[in-house]
Structures are given as structure tokens and as C-alpha cells.
C-alpha positions as CSV (number, residue, x, y, z in Angstrom):
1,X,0.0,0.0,0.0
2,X,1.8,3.5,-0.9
3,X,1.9,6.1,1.7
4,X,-1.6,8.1,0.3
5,X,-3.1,5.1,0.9
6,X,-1.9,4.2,4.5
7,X,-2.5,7.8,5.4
8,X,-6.2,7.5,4.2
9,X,-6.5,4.4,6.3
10,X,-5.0,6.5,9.1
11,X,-7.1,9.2,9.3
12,X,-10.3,7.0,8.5
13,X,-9.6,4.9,12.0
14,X,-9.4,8.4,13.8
15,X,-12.8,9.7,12.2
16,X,-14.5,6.5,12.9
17,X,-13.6,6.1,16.4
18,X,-14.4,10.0,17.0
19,X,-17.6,9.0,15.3
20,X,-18.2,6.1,17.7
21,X,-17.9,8.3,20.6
22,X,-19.2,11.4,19.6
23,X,-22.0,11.0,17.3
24,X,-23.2,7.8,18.5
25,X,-22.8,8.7,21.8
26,X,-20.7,4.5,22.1
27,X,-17.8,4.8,23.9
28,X,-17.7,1.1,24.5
29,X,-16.4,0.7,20.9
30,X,-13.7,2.4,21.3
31,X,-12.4,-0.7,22.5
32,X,-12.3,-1.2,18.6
33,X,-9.3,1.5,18.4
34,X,-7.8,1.7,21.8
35,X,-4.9,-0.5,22.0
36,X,-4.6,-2.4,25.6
37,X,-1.4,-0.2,26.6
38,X,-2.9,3.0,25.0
39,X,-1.9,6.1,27.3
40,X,-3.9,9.6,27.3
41,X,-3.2,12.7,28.8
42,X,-6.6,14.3,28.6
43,X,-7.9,18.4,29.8
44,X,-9.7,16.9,32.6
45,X,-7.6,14.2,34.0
46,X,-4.8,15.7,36.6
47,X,-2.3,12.1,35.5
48,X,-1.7,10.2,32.6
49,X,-4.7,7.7,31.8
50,X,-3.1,4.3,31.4
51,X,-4.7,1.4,29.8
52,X,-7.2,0.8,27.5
53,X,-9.6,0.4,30.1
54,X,-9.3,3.4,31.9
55,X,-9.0,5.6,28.3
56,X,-12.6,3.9,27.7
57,X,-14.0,4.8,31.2
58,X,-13.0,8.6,30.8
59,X,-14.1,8.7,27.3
60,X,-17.2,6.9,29.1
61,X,-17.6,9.3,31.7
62,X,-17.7,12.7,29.4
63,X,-20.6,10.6,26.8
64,X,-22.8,9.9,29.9
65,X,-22.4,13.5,31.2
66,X,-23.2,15.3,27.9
67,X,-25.3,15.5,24.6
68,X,-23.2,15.9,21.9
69,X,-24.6,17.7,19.6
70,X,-22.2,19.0,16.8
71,X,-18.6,16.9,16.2
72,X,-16.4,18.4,13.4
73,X,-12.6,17.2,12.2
74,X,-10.6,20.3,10.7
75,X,-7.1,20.7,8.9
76,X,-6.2,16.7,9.7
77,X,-2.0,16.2,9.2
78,X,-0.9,12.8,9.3
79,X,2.5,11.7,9.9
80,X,4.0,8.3,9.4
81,X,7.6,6.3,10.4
82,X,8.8,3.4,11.1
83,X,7.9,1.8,6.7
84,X,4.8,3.4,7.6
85,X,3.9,1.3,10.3
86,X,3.5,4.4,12.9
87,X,1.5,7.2,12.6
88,X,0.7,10.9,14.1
89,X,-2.4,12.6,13.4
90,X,-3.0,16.1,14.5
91,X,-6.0,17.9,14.0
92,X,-8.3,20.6,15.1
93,X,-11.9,19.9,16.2
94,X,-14.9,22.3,17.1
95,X,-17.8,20.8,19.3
96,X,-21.2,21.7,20.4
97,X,-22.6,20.1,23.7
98,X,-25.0,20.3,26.5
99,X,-24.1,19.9,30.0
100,X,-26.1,20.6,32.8
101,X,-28.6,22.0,30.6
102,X,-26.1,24.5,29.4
103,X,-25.5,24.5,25.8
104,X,-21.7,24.8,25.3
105,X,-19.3,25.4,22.5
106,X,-15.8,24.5,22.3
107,X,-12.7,24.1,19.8
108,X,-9.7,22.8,20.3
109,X,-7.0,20.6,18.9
110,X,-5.8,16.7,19.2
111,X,-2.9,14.5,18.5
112,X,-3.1,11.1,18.0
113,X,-0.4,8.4,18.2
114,X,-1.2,5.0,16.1
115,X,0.7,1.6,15.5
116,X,-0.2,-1.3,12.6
117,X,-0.4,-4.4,14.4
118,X,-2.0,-7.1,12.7
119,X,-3.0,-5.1,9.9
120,X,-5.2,-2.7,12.2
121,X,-4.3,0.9,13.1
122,X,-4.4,1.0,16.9
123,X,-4.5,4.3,19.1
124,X,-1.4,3.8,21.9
125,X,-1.5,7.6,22.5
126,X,-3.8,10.3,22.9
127,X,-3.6,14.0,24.0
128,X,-6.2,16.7,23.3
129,X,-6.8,20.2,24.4
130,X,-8.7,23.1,24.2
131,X,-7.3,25.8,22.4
132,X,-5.9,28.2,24.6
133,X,-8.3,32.1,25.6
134,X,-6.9,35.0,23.5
């Protein structure tokens, strides 16, 4: 597969598991992305998340406090190494939620790290943050 290809491939796993989360409000699939060892450093989480498990119950946590209500993917860049076998996505994402019956708008930016294994792209690293008040 040549590298327009892979990087397609890439950036589809990242929309789909966003989608998975965010749109259909799942974020038991993620286990579908999330490799076991995955690591996130999240806005709302003080340490480093560590395992698959515990990226799914934070991921869990924000679904089951909000209603998602617009998701969008801007400017994606995707980065590969190792023979295309390791990839970095960045992006910047724009959100509409309610919380607490307050409806709530927010944009920010995320970077992904993903590794082929068995001919799947799995997520081993996550950060994401809200961009930063002028």
C-alpha cells in the first residue's frame, strides 16, 4: 500500500472512532481502536490515563455527562515512520454540547499516536486540548 493510501487508512480509524464516541454517543467501541497499553493525557484528568480500560471509562464518563450535539474534524495532518507502520495525526476539532442543561461550544485541537499491528491501526497515544483564551 503506498503512503496516500496508508495515510487514508490513518485518518479514516481516527474519524471513525471520533464518530463512535461522539455522534453515536458509544464509547464502549472504542475498544475497537484503543490498543490495551494506549496512554492519554486528557484536559480533565490531573495524570496520565493508562490502559485501554481506563481511556474507555474517561471517554465513558464525558458521553454519559453530555449530549453531543455537533462533532467536526478540521485541517487533519498525518505523519507516518517506522515503513509506515506508525503514525501521528494532529488535528483541530470544534464541538457543540450540553451539560447541565447548558449548551456549550468548544474548539480545540488533538494528536493522536497509532501503531499497525496485525494489519489494524491501533490508538497507543492520545492528547487533546482546548485551544488556549486569547
Amino acid at each position: 500500500m503506498n503512503k496516500v493510501d496508508v495515510k487514508k487508512k490513518v485518518w479514516r480509524t481516527v474519524q471513525a472512532l471520533n464518530h463512535a464516541w461522539a455522534v453515536e454517543g458509544d464509547a464502549d467501541r472504542l475498544k475497537e481502536y484503543f490498543h490495551p497499553h494506549m496512554v492519554a493525557v486528557t484536559a480533565t484528568d490531573r495524570l496520565r490515563l493508562e490502559g485501554r480500560k481506563a481511556c474507555i471509562a474517561s471517554w465513558k464518563a464525558f458521553v454519559e455527562r453530555v449530549k453531543v450535539i455537533r462533532w467536526e474534524e478540521h485541517d487533519p495532518k498525518i505523519q507516518l515512520y517506522g515503513d509506515g507502520t506508525f503514525a501521528i495525526v494532529t488535528y483541530y476539532y470544534d464541538m457543540a454540547f450540553v451539560l447541565d442543561g447548558h449548551h456549550m461550544e468548544l474548539g480545540g485541537r488533538d494528536m493522536f499516536v497509532l501503531i499497525e499491528e496485525n494489519e489494524r491501526w491501533w490508538v497507543v497515544a492520545d492528547q487533546f486540548s482546548s485551544f488556549p483564551r486569547d
